[in-house]
C-alpha positions in Angstrom: -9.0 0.2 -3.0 -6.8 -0.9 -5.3 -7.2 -1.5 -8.7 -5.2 -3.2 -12.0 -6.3 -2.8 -15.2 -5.9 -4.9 -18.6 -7.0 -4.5 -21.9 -8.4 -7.0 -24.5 -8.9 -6.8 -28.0 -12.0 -8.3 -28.9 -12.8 -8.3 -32.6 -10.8 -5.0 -33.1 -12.8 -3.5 -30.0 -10.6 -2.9 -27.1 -12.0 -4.1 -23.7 -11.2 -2.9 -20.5 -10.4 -5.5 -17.2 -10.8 -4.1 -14.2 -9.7 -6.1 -10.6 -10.3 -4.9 -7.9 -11.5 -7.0 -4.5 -10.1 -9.8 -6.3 -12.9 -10.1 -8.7 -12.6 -8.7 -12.1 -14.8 -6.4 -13.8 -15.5 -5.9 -17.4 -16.6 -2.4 -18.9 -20.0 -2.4 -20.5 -19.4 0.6 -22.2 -16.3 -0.6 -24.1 -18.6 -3.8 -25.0 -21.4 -1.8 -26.3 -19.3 0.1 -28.7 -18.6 -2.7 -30.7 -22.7 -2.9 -31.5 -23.2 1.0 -32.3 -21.0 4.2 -31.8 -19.3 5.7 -28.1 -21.9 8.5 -27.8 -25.0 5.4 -27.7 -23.2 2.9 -26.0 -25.1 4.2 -22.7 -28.2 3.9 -24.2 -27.3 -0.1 -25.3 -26.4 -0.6 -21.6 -29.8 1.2 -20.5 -32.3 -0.8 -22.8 -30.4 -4.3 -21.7 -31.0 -3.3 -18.1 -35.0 -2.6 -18.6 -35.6 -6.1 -20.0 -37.3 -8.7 -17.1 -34.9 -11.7 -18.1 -32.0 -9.0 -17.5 -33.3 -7.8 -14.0 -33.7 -11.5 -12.9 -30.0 -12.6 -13.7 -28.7 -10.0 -12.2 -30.9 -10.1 -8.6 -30.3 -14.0 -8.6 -26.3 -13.0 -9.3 -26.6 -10.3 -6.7 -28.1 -13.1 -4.2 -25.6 -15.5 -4.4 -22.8 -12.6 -3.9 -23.9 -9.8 -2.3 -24.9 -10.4 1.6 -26.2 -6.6 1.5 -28.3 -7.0 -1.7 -32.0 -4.8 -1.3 -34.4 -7.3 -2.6 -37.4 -5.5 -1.7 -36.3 -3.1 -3.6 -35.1 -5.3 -6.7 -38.5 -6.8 -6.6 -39.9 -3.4 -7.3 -37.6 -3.1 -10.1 -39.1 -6.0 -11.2 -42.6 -5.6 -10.8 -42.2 -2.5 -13.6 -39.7 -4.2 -16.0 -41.2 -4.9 -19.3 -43.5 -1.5 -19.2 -43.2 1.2 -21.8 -42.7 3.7 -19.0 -39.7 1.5 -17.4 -36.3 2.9 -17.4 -33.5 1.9 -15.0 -29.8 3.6 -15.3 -26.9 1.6 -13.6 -26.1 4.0 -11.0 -30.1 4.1 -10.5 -29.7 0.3 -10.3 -26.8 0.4 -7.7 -28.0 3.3 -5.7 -31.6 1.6 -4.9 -30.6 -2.1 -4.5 -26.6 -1.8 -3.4 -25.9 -4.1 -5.9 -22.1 -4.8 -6.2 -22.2 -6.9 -9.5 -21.9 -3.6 -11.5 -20.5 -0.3 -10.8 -19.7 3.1 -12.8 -15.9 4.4 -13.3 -15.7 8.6 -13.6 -12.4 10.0 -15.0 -9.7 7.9 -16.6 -11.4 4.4 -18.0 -14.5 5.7 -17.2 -18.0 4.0 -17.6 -20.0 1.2 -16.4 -18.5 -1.9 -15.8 -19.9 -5.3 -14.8 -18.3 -8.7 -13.1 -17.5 -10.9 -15.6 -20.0 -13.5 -15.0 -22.6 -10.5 -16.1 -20.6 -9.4 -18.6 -20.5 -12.3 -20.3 -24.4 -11.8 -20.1 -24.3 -8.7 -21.4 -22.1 -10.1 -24.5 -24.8 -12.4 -25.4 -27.2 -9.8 -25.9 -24.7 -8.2 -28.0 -23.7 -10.7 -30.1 -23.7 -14.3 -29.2 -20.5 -14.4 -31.5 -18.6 -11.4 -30.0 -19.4 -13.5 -26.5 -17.3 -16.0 -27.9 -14.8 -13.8 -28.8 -14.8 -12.0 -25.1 -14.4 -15.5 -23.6 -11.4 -16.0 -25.7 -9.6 -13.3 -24.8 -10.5 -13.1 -21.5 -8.7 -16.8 -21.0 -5.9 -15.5 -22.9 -5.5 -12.7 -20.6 -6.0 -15.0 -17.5 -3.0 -17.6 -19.1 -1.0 -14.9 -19.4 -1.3 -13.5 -16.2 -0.9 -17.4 -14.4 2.6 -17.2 -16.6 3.4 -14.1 -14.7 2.1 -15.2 -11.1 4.5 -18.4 -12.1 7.4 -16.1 -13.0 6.9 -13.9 -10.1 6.1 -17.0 -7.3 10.0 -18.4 -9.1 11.6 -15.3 -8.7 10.6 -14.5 -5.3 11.5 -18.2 -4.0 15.3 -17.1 -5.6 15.5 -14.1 -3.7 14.6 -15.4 -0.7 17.1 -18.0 -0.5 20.0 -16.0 -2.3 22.0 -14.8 -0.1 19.9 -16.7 3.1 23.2 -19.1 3.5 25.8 -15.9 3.7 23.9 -14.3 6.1 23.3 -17.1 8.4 26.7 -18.6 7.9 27.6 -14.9 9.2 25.9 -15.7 12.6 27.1 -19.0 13.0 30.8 -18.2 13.4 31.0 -14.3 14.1 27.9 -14.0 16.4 27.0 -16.9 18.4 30.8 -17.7 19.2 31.1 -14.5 21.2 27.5 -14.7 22.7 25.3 -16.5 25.6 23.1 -18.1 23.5 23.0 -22.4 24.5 22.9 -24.6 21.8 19.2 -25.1 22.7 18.5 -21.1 22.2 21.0 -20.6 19.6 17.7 -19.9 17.2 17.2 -17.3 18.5 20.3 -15.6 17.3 19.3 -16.2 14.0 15.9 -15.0 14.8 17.2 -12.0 16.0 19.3 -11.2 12.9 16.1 -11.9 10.6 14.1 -9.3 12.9 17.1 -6.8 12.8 16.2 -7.1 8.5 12.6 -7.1 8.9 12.6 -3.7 10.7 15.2 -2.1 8.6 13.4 -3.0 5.8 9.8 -3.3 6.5 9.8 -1.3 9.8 8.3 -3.9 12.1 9.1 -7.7 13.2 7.9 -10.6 12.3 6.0 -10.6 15.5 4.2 -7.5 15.6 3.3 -8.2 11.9 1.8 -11.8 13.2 -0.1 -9.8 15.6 -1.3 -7.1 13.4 -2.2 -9.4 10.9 -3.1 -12.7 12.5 -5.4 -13.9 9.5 -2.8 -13.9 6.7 -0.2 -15.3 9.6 -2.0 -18.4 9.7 -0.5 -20.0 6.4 2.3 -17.5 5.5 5.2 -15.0 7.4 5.7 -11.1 6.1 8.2 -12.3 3.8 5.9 -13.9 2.0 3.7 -10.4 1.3 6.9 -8.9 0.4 7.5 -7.2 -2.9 9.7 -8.4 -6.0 11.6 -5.1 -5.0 11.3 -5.9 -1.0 13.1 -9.2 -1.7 15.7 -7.7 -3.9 16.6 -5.3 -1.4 16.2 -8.1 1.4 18.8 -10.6 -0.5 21.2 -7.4 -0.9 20.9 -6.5 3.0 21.7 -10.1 3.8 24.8 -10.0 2.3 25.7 -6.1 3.6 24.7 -7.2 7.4 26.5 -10.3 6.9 30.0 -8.2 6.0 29.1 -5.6 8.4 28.9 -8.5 11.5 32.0 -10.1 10.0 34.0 -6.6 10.4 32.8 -6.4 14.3 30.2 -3.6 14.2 27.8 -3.3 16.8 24.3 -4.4 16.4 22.6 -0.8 16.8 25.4 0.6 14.2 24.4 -2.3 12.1 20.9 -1.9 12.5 21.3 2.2 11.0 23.7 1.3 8.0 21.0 -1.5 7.3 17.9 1.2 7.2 19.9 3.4 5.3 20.8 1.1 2.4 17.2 -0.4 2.3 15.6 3.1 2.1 18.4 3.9 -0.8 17.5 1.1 -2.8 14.2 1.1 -2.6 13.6 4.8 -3.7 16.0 3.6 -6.4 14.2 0.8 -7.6 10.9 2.6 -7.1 12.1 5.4 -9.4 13.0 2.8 -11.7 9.9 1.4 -12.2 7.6 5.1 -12.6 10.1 5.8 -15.1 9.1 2.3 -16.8 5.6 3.2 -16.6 5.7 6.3 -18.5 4.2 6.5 -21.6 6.7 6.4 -24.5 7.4 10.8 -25.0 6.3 11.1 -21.5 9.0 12.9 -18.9 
């Protein structure tokens, strides 16, 4: 499962964003050291979780979302919430009911986090202020990321059509002048070209992608799933294959010069951007 992470600053307290499932999650933890210190923020999480008000926004939440949600046992939860004798951990909480509305991180960014709909819940009991604050800064982080996703949607639209007319002004007068194609099949000389880049570069056709992947083929084609760095290297093959048919090289030769350039640049660009995401010292 993949996962991207963001951070937040939320009255000098910084938050942890978690997406994953296309949902993000907010940590707890990091919310509950802005009311007392790291080594009690567990304990802040546990005593909001005991309370009856909590346990019913979080079953209702759990309803809506979670097809696979325990009630029976969220009703015994529940029954004993309010009692001197009640305690109720989040793994306990996740364990008994298979709620997916909060989960607990080990190792790097550790702790419990929550969706943001309950987090936001969990910020009011905090502070109705910090709240406020969350909210703001959650938007900001969710502008800034639309700017990106705008960026990126702008950049990947340019690279598709880059070098698209070289390449297919390549087939037009180099191979469909010396092949069978008719003028109603001549497509698929062009289609043919496109596949001969799709393999090299992603290692299947168009086709076989449709048919392994038939739900996201219904709106959109493999170049649309494709990478920032996928598209780079797709723009510069267009141009190489489009010299290469130029100079008369057969279509298997082609199709091995192509792999080997697309595998080249993308270790290349790949190496690039781990180098990017060191931290500054880091080698």
């Amino acid at each position: 499962m993949s996962k991207k992470t963001s951070l937040i600053m939320v009255q000098d307290t910084p938050v942890t964003v978690m997406n994953f499932d296309q949902r993000d999650y907010i940590s707890l933890t990091d919310m509950a050291k802005a009311r007392t210190d790291a080594a009690r923020a567990a304990d802040v999480i546990k005593n909001w979780l005991r309370a009856r008000s909590t346990l019913e926004f979080l079953g209702t939440w759990e309803v809506l979302y979670n097809p696979n949600f325990k009630v029976v046992e969220f009703d015994h939860f529940k029954s004993e919430a309010g009692l001197h004798t009640f305690t109720l951990s989040a793994k306990e909480w996740i364990e008994k009911t298979g709620a997916v509305g909060i989960y607990v991180q080990s190792g790097r960014y550790g702790g419990t986090y929550a969706h943001k709909d309950i987090a936001f819940e969990f910020g009011s009991a905090i502070s109705p202020v910090f709240k406020l604050y969350l909210l703001k800064e959650y938007q900001r982080l969710k502008d800034d990321e639309n700017d990106r996703l705008k960026l990126e949607w702008n950049a990947k639209r340019f690279l598709s059509k880059n070098n698209y007319l070289i390449h297919t002004d390549a087939v037009k007068n180099y191979v469909l002048p010396q092949s069978s194609y008719t003028k109603n099949t001549e497509w698929l000389a062009y289609a043919d070209e496109a596949d001969l880049l799709n393999v090299a570069l992603f290692g299947c056709t168009a086709k076989e992608w449709r048919e392994a992947n038939p739900e996201l083929a219904k709106h959109n084609n493999i170049r649309d799933y494709a990478s920032i760095p996928d598209l780079t290297v797709l723009s510069n093959l267009e141009t190489h294959n489009a010299e290469l048919i130029k100079s008369g090289m057969p279509k298997a030769e082609r199709f091995e010069r192509l792999r080997e350039i697309a595998q080249y640049q993308l270790r290349v660009l790949a190496e690039a951007e781990r180098i990017k995401e060191l931290p500054e010292g880091g080698g």
